[in-house]
N, C-alpha and C positions, 0 to 999 in steps of 0.2 A: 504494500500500500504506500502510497505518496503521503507523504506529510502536507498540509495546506497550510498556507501562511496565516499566521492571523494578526488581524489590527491589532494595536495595544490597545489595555483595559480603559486607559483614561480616553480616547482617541474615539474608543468602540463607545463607551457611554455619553462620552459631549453630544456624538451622532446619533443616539437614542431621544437624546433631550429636543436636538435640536428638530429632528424629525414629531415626536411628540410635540411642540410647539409650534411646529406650520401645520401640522392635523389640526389642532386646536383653532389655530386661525383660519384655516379653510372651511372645516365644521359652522364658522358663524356667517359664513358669506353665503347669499342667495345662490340657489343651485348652476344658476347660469357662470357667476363669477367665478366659483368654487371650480365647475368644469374647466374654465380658460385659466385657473389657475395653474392645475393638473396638467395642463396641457404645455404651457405656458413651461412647470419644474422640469418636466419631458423635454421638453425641448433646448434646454440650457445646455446642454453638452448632446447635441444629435450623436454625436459618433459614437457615444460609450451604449447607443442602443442595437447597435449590432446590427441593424433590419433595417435595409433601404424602405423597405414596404411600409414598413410600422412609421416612421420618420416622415414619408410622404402622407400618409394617412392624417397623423397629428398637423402636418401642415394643411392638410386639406379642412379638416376639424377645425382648428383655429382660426381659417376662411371663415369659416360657416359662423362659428361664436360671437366673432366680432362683428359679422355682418345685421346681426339678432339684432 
């Protein structure tokens, strides 16, 4: 078996926190804004999503959101 790297503990739970606090804020915004928000964290770094498909989709989504 491979060993798999892991984040450090303190690194691994800022990222919990911080993740736990844009839930939190996405949770209080109207479902429209909460969507393009979603869409919006997706789309910060396209390449880390691997999926040309998935990447043109959210692009195509985010068309449509804004256009609302």
């Amino acid at each position: 078996m491979h060993d798999i790297p892991r984040p450090d503990t303190a690194r691994e739970a800022s990222g919990t926190s911080e993740t736990a606090a844009m839930a939190a804020v996405i949770s209080t915004l109207p479902a429209a804004a909460a969507k393009l928000a979603a869409v919006e964290i997706l789309l910060a770094d396209p390449e880390s999503l691997h999926d040309d498909v998935l990447e043109s989709c959210l692009y195509i989504l985010r068309g449509r959101l804004t256009a609302a």
